[in-house]
Short mmCIF file of the C-alpha atoms (twelve columns), coordinates in Angstrom:
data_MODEL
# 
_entry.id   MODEL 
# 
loop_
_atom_site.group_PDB 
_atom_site.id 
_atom_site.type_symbol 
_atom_site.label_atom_id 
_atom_site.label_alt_id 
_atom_site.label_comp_id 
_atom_site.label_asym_id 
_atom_site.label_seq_id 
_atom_site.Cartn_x 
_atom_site.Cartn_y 
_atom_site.Cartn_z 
_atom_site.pdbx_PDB_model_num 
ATOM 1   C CA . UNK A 1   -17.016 18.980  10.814  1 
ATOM 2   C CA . UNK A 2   -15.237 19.115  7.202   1 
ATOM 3   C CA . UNK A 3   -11.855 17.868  7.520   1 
ATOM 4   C CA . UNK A 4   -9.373  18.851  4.985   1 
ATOM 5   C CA . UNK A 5   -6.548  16.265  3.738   1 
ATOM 6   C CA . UNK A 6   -3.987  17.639  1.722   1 
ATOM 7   C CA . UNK A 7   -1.606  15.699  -0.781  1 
ATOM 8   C CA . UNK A 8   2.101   16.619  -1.215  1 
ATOM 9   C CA . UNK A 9   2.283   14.327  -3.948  1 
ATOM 10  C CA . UNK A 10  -0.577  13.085  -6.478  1 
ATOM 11  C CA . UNK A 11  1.064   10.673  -8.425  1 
ATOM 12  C CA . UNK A 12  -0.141  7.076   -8.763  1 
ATOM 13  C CA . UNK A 13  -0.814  6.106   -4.812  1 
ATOM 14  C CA . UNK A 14  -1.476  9.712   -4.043  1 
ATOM 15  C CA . UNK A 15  -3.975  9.907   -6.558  1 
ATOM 16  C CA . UNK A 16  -5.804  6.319   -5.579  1 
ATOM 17  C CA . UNK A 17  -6.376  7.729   -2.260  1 
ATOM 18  C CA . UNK A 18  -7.950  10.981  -3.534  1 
ATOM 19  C CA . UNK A 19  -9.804  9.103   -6.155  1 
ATOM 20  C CA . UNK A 20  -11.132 6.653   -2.933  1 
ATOM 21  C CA . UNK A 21  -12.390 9.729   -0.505  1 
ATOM 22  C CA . UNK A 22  -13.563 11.596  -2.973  1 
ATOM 23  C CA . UNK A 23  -17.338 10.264  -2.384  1 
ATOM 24  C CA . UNK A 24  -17.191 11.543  1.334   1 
ATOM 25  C CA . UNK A 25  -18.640 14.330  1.988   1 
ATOM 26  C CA . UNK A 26  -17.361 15.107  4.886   1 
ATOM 27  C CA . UNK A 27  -13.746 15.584  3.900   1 
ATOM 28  C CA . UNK A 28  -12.184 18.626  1.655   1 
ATOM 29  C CA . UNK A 29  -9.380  17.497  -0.650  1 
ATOM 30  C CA . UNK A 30  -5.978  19.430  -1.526  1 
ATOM 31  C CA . UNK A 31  -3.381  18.899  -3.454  1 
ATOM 32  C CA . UNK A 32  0.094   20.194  -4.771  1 
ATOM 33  C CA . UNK A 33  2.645   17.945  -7.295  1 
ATOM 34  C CA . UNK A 34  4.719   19.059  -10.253 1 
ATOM 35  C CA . UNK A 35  2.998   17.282  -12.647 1 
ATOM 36  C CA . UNK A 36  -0.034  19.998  -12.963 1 
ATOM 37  C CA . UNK A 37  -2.045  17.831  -15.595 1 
ATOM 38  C CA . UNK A 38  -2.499  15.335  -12.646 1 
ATOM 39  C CA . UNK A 39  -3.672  18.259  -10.615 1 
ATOM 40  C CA . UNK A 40  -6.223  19.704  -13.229 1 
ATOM 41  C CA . UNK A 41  -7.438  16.066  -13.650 1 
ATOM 42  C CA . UNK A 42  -7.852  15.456  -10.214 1 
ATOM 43  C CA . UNK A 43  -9.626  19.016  -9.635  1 
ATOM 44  C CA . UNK A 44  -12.205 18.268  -12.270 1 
ATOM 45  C CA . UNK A 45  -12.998 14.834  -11.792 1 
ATOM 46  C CA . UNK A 46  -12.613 14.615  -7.874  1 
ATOM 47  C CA . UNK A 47  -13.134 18.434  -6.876  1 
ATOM 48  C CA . UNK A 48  -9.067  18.584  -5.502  1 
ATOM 49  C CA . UNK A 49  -8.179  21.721  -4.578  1 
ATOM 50  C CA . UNK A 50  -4.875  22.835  -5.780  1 
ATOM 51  C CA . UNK A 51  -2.182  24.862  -4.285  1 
ATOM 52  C CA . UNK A 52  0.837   26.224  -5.754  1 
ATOM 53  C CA . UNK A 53  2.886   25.206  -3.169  1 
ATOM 54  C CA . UNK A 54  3.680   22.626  -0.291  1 
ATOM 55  C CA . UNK A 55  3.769   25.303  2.318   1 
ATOM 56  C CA . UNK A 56  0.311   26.717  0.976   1 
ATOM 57  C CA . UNK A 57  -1.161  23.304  1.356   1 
ATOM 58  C CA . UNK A 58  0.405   22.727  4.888   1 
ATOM 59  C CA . UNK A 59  -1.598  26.324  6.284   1 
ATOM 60  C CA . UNK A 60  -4.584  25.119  4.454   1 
ATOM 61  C CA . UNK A 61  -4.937  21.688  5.792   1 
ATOM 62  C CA . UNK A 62  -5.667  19.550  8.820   1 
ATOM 63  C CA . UNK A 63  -3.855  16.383  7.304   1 
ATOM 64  C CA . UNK A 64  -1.334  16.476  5.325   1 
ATOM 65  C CA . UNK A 65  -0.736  13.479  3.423   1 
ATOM 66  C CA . UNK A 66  3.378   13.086  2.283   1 
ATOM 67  C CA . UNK A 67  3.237   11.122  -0.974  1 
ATOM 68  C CA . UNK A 68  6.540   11.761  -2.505  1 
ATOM 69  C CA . UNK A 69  9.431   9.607   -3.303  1 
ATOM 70  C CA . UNK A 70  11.921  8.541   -0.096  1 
ATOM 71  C CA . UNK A 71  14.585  10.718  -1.275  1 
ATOM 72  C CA . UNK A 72  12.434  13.934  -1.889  1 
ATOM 73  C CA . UNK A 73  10.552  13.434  2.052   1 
ATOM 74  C CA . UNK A 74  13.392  14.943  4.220   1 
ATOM 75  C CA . UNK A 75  13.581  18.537  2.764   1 
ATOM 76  C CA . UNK A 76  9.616   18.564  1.643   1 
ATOM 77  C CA . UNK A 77  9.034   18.124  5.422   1 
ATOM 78  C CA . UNK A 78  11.711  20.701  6.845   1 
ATOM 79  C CA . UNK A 79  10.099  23.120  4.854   1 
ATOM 80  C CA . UNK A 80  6.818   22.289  6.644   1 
ATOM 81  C CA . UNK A 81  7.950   22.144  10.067  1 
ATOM 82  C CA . UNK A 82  7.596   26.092  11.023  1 
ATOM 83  C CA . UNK A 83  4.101   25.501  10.400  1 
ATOM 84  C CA . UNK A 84  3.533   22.797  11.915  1 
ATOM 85  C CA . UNK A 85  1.413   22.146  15.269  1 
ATOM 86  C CA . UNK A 86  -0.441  19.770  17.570  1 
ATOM 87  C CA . UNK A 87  -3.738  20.670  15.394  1 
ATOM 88  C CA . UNK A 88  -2.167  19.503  12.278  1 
ATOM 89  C CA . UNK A 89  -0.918  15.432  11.558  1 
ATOM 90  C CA . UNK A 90  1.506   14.429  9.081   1 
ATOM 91  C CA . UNK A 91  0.645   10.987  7.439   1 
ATOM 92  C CA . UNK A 92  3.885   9.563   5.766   1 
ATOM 93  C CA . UNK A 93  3.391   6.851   2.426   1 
ATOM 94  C CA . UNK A 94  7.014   7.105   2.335   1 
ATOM 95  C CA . UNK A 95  9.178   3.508   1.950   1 
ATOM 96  C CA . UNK A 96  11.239  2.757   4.207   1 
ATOM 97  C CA . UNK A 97  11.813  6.171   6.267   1 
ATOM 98  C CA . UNK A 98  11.566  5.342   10.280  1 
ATOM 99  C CA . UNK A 99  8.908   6.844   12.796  1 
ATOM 100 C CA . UNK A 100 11.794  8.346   14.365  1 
ATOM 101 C CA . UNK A 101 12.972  9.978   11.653  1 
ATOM 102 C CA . UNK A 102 9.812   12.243  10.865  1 
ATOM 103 C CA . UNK A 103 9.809   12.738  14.678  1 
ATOM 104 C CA . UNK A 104 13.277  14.088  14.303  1 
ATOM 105 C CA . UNK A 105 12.685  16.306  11.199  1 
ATOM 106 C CA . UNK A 106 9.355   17.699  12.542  1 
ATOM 107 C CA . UNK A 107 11.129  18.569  15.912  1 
ATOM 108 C CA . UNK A 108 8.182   16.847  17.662  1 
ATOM 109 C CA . UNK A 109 5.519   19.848  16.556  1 
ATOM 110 C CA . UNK A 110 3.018   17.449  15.360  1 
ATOM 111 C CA . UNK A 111 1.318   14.007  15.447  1 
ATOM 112 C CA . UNK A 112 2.923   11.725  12.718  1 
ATOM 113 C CA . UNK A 113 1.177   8.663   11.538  1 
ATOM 114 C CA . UNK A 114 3.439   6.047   9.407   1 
ATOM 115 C CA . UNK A 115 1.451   4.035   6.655   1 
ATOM 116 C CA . UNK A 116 2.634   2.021   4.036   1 
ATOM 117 C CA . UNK A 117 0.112   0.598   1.389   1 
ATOM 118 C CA . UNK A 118 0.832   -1.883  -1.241  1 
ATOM 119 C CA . UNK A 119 0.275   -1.422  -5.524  1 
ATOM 120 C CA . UNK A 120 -2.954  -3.114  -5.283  1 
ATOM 121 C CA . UNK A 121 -4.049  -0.176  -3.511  1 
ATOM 122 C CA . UNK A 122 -4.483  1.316   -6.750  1 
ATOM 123 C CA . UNK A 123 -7.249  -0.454  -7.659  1 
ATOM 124 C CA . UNK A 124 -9.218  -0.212  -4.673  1 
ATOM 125 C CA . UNK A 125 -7.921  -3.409  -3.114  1 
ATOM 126 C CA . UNK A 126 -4.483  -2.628  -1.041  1 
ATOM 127 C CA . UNK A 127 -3.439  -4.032  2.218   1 
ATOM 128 C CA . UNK A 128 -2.050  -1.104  3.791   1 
ATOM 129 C CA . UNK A 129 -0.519  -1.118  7.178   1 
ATOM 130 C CA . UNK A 130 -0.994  1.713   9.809   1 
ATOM 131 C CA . UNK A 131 1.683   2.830   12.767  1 
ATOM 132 C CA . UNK A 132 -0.394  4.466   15.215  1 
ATOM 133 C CA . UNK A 133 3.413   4.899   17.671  1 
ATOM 134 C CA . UNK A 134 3.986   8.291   17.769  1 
ATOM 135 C CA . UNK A 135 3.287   9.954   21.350  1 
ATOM 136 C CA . UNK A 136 0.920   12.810  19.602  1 
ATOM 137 C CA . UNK A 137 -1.534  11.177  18.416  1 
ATOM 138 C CA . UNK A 138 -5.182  11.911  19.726  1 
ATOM 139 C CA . UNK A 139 -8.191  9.277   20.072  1 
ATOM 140 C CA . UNK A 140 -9.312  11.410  17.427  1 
ATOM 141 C CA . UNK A 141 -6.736  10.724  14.623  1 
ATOM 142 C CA . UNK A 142 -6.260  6.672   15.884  1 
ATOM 143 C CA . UNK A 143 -9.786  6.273   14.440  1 
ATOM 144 C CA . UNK A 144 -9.500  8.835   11.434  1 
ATOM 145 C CA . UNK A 145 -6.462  7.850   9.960   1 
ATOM 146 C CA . UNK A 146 -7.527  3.988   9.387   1 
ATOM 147 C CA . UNK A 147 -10.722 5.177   8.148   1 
ATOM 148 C CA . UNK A 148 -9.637  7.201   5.387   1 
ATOM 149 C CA . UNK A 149 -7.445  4.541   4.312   1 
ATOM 150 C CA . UNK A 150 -9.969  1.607   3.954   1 
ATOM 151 C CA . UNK A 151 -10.976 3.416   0.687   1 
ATOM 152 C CA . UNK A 152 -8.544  1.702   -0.994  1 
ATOM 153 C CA . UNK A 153 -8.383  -1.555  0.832   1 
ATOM 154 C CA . UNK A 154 -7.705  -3.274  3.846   1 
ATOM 155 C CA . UNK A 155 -6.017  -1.388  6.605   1 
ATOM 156 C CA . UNK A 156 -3.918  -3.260  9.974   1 
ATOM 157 C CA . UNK A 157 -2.845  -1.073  12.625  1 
ATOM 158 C CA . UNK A 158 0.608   -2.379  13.424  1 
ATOM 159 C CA . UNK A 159 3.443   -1.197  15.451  1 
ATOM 160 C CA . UNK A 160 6.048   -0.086  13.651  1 
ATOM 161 C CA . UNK A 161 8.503   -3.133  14.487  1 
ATOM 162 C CA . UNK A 162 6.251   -5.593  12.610  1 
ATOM 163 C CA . UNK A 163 6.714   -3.098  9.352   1 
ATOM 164 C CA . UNK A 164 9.608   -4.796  7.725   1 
ATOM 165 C CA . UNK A 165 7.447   -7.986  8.074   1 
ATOM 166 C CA . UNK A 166 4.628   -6.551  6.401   1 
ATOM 167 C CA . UNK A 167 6.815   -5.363  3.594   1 
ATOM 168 C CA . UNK A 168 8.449   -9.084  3.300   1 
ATOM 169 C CA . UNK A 169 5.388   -10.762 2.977   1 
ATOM 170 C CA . UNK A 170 2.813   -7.673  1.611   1 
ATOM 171 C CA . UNK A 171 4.819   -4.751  0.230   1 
ATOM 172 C CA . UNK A 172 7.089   -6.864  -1.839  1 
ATOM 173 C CA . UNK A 173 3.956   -9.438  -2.017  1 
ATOM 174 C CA . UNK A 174 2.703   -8.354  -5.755  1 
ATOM 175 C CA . UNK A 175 5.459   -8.908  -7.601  1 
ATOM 176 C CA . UNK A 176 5.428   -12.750 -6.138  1 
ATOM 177 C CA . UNK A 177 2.315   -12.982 -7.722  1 
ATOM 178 C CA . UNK A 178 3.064   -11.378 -10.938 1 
ATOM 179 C CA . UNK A 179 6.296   -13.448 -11.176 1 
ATOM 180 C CA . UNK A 180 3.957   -16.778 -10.319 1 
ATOM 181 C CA . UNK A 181 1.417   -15.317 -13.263 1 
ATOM 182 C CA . UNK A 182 4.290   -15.046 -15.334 1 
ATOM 183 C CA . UNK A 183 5.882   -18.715 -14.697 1 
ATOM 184 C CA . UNK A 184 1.410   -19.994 -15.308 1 
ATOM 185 C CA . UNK A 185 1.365   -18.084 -18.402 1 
ATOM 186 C CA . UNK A 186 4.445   -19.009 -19.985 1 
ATOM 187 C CA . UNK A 187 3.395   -22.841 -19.300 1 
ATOM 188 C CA . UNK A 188 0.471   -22.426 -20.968 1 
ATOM 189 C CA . UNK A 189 2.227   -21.194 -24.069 1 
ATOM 190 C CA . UNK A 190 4.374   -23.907 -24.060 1 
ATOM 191 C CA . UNK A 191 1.639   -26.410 -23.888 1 
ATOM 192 C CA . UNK A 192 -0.165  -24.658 -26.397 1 
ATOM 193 C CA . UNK A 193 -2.290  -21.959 -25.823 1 
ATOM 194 C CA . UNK A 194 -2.195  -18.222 -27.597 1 
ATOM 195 C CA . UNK A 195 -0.388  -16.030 -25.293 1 
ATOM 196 C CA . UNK A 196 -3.663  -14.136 -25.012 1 
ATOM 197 C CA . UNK A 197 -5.842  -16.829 -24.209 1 
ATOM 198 C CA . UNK A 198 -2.689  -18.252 -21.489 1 
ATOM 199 C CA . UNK A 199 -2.867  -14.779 -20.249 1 
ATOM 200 C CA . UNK A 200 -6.699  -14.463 -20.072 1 
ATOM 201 C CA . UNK A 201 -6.908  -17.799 -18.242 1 
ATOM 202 C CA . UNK A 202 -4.028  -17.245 -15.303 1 
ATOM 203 C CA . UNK A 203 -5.833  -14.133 -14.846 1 
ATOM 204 C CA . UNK A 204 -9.289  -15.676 -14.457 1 
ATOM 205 C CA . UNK A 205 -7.429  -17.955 -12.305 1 
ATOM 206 C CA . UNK A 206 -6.133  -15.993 -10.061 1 
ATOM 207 C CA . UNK A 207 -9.172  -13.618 -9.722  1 
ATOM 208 C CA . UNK A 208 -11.625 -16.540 -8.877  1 
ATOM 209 C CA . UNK A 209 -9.204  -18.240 -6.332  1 
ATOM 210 C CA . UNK A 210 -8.398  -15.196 -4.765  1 
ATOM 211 C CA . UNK A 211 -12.443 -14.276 -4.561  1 
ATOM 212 C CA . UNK A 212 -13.103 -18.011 -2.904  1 
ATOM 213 C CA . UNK A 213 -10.368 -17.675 -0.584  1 
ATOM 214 C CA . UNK A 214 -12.493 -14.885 0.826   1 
ATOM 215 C CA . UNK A 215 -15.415 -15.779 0.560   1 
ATOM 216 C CA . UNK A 216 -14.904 -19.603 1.499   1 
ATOM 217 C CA . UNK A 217 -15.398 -20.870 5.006   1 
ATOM 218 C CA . UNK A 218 -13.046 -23.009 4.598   1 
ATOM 219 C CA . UNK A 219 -8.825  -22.216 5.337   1 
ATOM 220 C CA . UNK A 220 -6.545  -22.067 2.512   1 
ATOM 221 C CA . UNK A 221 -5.003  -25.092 2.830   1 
ATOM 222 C CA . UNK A 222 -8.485  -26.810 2.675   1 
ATOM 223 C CA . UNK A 223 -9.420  -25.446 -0.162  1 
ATOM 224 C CA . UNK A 224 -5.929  -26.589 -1.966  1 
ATOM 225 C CA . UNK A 225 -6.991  -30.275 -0.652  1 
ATOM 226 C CA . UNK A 226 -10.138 -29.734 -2.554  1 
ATOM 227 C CA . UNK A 227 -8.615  -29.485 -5.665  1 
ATOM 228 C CA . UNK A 228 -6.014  -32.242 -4.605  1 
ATOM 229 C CA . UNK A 229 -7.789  -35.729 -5.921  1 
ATOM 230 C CA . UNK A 230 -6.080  -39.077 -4.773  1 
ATOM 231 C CA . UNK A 231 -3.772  -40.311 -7.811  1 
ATOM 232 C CA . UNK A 232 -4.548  -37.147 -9.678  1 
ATOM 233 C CA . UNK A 233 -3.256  -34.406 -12.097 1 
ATOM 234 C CA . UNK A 234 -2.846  -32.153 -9.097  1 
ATOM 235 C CA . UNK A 235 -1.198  -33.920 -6.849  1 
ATOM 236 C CA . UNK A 236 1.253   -34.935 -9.289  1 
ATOM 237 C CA . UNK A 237 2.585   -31.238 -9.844  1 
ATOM 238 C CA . UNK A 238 2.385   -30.603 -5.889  1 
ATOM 239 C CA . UNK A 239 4.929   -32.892 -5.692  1 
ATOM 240 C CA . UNK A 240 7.163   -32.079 -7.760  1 
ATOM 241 C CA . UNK A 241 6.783   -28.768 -6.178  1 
ATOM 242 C CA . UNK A 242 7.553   -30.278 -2.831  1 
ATOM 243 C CA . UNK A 243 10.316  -32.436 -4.228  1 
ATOM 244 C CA . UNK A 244 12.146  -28.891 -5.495  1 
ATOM 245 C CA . UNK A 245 11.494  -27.005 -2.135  1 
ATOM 246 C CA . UNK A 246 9.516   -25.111 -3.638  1 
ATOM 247 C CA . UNK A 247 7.677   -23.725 -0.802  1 
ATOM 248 C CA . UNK A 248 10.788  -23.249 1.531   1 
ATOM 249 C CA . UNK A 249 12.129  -20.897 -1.686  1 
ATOM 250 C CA . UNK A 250 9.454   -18.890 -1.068  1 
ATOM 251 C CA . UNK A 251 9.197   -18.652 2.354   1 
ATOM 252 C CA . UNK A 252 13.337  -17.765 2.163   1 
ATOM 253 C CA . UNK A 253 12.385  -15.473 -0.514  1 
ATOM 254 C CA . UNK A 254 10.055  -13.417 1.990   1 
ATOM 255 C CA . UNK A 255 12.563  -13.328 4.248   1 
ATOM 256 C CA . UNK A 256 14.985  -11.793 1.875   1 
ATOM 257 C CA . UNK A 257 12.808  -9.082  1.642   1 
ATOM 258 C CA . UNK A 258 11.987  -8.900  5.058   1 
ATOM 259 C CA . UNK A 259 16.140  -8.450  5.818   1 
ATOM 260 C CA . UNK A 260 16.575  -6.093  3.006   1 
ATOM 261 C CA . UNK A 261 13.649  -3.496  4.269   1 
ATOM 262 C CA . UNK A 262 15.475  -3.792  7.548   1 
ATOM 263 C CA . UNK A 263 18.704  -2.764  5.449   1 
ATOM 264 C CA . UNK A 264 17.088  0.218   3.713   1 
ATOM 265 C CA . UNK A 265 15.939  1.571   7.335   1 
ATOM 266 C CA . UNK A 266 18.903  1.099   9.162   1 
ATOM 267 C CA . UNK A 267 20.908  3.966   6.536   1 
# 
């Protein structure tokens, strides 16, 4: 049986996850946003189905996927709640917006599923994690809902206490390594390399570490040994690393944004 997903929202995650099921056929795709060149886009390249409005989308669908900013989710989903039911599930991208709180502003008509996917997503490669919680949800939706979402990467169900940990360590996690890039990059500059072939290079790095880390048998701290010769250039800059506390900086870095998340969701 088709299902149909709709998308209150197609901007840059809503649109990765269209542009990820759009190969199934077993799934119909809607869509509503203000910016209609992303909907006519969309439409012709990925067969989205456009509505003119949120409420049209909400009758029309079985899923209906909230991709808007934090700030715009509280009256986008009071205008849905008349229609919706126990046959219809909200799934909520939103940042930083409780389980609770859609429970509270759907007045408990419908099953709500909480997911929260990181940039990387928009390539194909996100770690996304899933809050199966809410009391509503079917066997049905518990095996949907992760499925749909491993078109753009991986996917951990997770209760929803253990979400301000993801978003420490994977939410926020991007912009680490951009910032780490960055610092790799600017070395090699300074050493002399062009900035383009410095930014070529940390790129290749970073690609081909992160694609033996998966595929090695080996743990990541292994792997670091293997590059770690006795007396050599390596070990010499892992020091000074160690020497600097570097790795506690990062680990109290995480937890920064592991307190702040908890911050944003307690207002």
């Amino acid at each position: 049986m088709t299902k149909k997903i709709g998308f209150i929202g197609v901007g840059n995650m809503g649109s990765a996850i269209v542009k990820g099921l759009a190969s199934r056929d077993d799934i119909e795709l809607h869509g509503v946003d203000f910016n209609k060149a992303n909907l006519e886009r969309l439409n012709r390249e990925h067969g989205l189905i456009v509505h003119e409005s949120a409420t049209d989308l909400a009758k029309a669908c079985d899923y209906i996927v909230l991709a808007v900013k934090p700030q715009h989710a509280e009256p986008v989903v009071k205008e849905l709640t008349p229609l919706l039911d126990k046959g219809k599930c909200l799934i909520a991208i939103c940042a930083g917006i409780p389980l609770s709180t859609y429970e509270d502003w759907t007045e408990d008509r419908c099953p709500v599923v909480r997911i929260m996917p990181n940039t990387p997503a928009l390539v194909g490669h996100g770690v996304s994690a899933v809050c199966l919680d809410n009391h509503n949800l079917t066997d049905e939706i518990k095996a949907l809902v992760p499925e749909l979402f491993a078109s753009i990467g991986q996917v951990h169900v997770l209760p929803e206490k253990l979400f301000d940990a993801f978003t420490g360590v994977i939410g926020s996690g991007p912009a680490y390594v951009f910032y780490f890039m960055e610092a790799m990059i600017e070395s090699g500059v300074a050493l002399g390399l062009t900035r383009a072939q410095s930014v070529e290079m940390v790129k290749g790095l970073f690609l081909g570490s992160a694609v033996m880390a998966e595929q090695s048998e080996h743990s990541v701290s292994e792997l670091r040994e293997m590059v770690t010769s006795p007396g050599g250039t390596t070990i010499r800059a892992l020091m000074h690393f160690d020497r600097q506390a570097l790795r506690g900086d990062i680990i109290d870095g995480v937890f920064e944004s592991y307190y702040r998340s908890i911050e944003l969701g307690d207002q």
